[in-house]
C-alpha positions in Angstrom: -26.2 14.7 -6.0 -22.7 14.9 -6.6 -21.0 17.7 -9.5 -21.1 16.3 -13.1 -17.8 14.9 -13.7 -17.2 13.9 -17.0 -13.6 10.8 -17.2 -12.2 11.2 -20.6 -9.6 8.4 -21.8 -6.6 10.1 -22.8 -3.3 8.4 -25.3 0.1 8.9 -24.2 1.4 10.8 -27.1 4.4 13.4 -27.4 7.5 13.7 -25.0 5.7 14.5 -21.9 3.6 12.6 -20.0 0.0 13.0 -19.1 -1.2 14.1 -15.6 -2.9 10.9 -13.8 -6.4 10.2 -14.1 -8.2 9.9 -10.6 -11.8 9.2 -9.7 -13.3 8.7 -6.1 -15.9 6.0 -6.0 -18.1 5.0 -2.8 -17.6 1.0 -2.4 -21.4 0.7 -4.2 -20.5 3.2 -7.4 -17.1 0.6 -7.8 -19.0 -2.2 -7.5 -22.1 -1.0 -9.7 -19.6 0.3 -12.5 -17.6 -3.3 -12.4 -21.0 -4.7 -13.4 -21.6 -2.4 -16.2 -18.0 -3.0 -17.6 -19.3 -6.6 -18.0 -18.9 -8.2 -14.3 -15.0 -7.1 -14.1 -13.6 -8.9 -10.8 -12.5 -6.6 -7.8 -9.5 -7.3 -5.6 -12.0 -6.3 -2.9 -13.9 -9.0 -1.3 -17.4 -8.0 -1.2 -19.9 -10.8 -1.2 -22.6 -11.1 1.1 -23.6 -12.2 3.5 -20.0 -12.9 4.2 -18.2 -9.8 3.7 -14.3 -9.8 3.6 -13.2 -9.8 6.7 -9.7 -7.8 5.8 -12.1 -5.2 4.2 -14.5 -5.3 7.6 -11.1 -4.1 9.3 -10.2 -1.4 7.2 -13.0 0.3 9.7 -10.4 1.4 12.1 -12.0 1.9 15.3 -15.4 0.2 14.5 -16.5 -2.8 15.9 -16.9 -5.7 13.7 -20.6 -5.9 14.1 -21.4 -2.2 13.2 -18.6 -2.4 10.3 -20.7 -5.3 9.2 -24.0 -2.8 8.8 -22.2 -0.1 7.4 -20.7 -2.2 4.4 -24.0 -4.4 4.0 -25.9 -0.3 4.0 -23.6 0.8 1.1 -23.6 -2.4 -0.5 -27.3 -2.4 -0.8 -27.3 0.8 -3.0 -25.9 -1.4 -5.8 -29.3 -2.7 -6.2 -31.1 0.2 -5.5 -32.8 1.6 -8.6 -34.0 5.1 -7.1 -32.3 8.0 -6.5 -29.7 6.7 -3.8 -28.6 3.9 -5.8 -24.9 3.7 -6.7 -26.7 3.8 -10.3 -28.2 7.2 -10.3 -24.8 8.6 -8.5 -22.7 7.4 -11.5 -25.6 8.7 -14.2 -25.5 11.9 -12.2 -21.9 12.5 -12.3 -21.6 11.8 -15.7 -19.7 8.1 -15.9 -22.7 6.6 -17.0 -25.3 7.9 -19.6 -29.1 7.0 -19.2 -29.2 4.2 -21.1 -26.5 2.0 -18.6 -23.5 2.5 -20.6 -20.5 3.1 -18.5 -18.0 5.7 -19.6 -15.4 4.0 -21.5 -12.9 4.8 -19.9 -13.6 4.0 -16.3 -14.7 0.6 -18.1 -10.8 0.1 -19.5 -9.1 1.2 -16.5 -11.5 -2.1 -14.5 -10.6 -4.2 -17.0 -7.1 -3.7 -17.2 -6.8 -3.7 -13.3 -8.1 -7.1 -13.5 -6.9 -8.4 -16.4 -3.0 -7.1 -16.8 0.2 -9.5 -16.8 1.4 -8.1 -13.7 -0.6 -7.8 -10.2 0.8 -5.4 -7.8 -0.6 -5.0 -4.2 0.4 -2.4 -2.2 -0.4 -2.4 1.9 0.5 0.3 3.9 0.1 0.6 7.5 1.5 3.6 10.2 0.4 4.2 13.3 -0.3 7.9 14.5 -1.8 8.9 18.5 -4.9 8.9 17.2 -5.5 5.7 15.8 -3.6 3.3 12.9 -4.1 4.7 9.8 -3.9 2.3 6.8 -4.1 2.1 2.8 -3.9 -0.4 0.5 -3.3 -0.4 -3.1 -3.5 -2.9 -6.5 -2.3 -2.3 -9.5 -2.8 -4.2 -12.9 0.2 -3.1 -15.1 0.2 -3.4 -18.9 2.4 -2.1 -21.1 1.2 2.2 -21.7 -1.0 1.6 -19.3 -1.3 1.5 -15.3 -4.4 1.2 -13.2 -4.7 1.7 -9.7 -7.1 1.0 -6.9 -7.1 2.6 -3.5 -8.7 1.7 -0.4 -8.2 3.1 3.4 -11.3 2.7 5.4 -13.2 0.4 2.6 -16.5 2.2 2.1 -14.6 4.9 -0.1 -12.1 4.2 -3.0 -9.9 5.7 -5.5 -9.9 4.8 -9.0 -6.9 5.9 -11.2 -4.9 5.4 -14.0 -1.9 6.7 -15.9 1.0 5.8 -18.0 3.8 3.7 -16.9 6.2 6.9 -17.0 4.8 8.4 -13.8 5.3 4.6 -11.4 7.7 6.2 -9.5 5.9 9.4 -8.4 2.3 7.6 -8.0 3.9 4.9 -5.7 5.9 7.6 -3.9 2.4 9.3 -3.6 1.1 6.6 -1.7 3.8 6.3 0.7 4.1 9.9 1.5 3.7 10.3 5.3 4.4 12.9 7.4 6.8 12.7 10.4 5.8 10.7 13.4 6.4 14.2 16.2 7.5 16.5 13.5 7.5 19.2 16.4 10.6 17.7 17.5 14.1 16.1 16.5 13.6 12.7 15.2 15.2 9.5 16.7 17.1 8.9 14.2 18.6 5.1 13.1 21.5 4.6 11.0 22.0 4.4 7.0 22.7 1.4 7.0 22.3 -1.6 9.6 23.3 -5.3 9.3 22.4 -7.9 12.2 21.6 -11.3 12.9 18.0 -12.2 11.6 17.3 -14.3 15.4 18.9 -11.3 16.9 16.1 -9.2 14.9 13.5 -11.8 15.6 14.1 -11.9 19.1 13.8 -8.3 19.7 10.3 -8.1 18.2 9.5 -11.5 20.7 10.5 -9.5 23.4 8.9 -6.2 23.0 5.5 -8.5 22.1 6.0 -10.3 25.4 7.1 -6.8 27.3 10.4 -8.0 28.5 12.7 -5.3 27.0 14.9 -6.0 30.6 16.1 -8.4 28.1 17.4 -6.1 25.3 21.1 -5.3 27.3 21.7 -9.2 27.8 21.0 -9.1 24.2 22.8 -5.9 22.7 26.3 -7.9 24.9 25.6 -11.4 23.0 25.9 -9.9 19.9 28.8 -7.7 20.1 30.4 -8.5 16.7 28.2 -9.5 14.9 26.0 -5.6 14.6 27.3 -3.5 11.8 26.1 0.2 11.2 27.2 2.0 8.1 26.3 5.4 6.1 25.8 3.6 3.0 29.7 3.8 2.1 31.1 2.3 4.8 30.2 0.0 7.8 31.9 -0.4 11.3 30.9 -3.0 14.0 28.8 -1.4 16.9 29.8 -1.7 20.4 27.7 -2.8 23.0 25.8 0.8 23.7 25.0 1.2 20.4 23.5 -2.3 20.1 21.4 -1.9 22.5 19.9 1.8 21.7 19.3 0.1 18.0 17.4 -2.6 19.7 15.2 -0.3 21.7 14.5 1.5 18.7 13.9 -1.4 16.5 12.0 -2.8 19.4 9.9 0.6 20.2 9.7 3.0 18.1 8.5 1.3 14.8 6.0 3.7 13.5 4.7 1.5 10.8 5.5 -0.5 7.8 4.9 -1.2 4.1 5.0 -4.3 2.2 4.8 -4.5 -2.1 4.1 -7.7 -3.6 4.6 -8.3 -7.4 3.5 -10.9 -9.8 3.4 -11.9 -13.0 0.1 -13.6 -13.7 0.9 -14.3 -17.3 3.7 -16.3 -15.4 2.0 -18.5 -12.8 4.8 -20.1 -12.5 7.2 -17.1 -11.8 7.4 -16.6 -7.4 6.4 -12.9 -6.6 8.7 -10.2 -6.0 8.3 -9.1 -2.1 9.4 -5.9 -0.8 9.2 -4.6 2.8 10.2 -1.4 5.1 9.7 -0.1 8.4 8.5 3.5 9.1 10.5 5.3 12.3 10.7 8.8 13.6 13.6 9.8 10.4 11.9 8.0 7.8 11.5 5.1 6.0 14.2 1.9 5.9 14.2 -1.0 3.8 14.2 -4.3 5.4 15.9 -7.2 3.3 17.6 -10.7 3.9 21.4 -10.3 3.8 24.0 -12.9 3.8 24.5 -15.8 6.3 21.5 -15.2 8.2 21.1 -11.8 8.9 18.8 -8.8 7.7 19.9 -5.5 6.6 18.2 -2.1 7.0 18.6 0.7 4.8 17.3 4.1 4.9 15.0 5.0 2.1 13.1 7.8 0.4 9.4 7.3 -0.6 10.3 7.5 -4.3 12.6 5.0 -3.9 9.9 2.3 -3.8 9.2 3.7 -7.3 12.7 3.1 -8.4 13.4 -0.1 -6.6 10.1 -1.6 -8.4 10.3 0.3 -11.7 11.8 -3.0 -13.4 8.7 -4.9 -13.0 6.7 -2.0 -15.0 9.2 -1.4 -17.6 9.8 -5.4 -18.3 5.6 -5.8 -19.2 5.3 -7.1 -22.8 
């Protein structure tokens, strides 16, 4: 049986702020305490016997079958009223008392991640030599209060919440990922990149259909039209460095990150998408520009934070 660990809701008082709360769950002890905070919906998809498929693939390396099993074995300890039930493992670890009352504040933080005015989902995905490694993230934002849920494999989650102030270094927490062969010198792209969004487009169709003999008939087309920059000026690129940009684009994307806002008190309202693309220097954002093209900029994990930190501070 796990260590007694005893979640205490904290308010956001004084000048500083508080230190996040975070709680690992197994999928059952999530689902089990979602019940007990009076059937709270989960962003995960767990009914049976049709399991979410997109959680079935968070299984990286498993085949579908035997991630099937493993998520239908955890799931049935939601129902299991012995010692091995997600029950017992919550009692025993102090967020739920004998009688079935969930610890308040685990119960707040569900029902504020599905019931806030604005939905954030964060999905995360880079790809390391041995294997894709990938997280996803959803928020429900309020105002003083933010709660987060955190997936990577599906059968294990992470519960936490915290106040608004710290949105920037949480979401720089999750993005956080260490270089691609930090042994050696990255390949590194430049500040700032504009390009034509077919020239972008057709890149990514020829490295899917492995004719990169392509990319120099390509880099001389579009001679002109390729800017690089270090975020204070931009130059157009010749036909050399067009095509070592497109053989980077093309091969040595590490991984990428996408962050979708809503506001679900405004149905109406379109989301808020934001994208990057992980290579061997870092992080770059990827954005329409003007007149059909796509600009790349080089980022810094807690810029994701500061980029999005509008949505958090305009809650009501």
């Amino acid at each position: 049986m796990s260590p007694s660990v005893r979640v205490v809701a904290t308010p956001v008082e004084g000048p500083d702020s508080p230190l996040p709360h975070r709680l690992r769950l197994g999928l059952a002890e999530l689902v089990t305490a979602a019940r007990l905070a009076g059937d709270v919906p989960l962003p995960i998809g767990t009914d049976t016997p049709h399991l979410d498929d997109r959680l079935t693939e968070r299984l990286a390396g498993t085949r579908a079958t035997l991630a099937r099993e493993l998520l239908a074995e955890e799931l049935a300890r939601v129902d299991d009223d012995g010692l091995e039930g997600a029950l017992a493992s919550l009692t025993g670890r102090g967020l739920c008392d004998e009688s079935g009352r969930l610890d308040p504040a685990v119960g707040a933080a569900l029902t504020s991640l599905a019931g806030s005015p604005v939905s954030v989902v964060l999905d995360v995905s880079v790809r390391r030599r041995a294997g894709e490694v990938r997280l996803r993230s959803w928020f429900g934002v309020r105002r003083g209060l933010v709660t987060q849920l955190t997936t990577g494999e599906g059968l294990d989650v992470e519960l936490a919440w915290f106040d608004p102030r710290l949105w920037v270094s949480q979401v720089a927490r999750a993005v956080q990922v260490e270089p691609w062969v930090p042994e050696q010198a990255p390949l590194a792209l430049p500040d700032y990149v504009s390009l034509p969004s077919e020239l972008l487009a057709g890149v990514a169709k020829a490295q899917r259909d492995r004719r990169t003999d392509l990319l120099p008939a390509l880099a001389s087309t579009y001679v002109g039209q390729v800017r690089l920059g270090d975020g204070r000026a931009a130059r157009d690129a010749d036909s050399d460095e067009i095509l070592a940009l497109l053989q980077t684009l093309g091969g040595a994307c590490r991984g990428r990150l996408r962050l979708l806002a809503a506001r679900r008190d405004r149905p109406d309202g379109s989301p808020s998408v934001t994208a990057w693309l992980l290579f061997d220097d870092g992080w770059h954002e990827l954005r329409p520009g003007q007149a059909a093209t796509s600009v790349l900029r080089r980022r810094e994990p807690q810029d994701l934070g500061l980029v999005t930190l509008p949505i958090v501070e305009g809650v009501p």
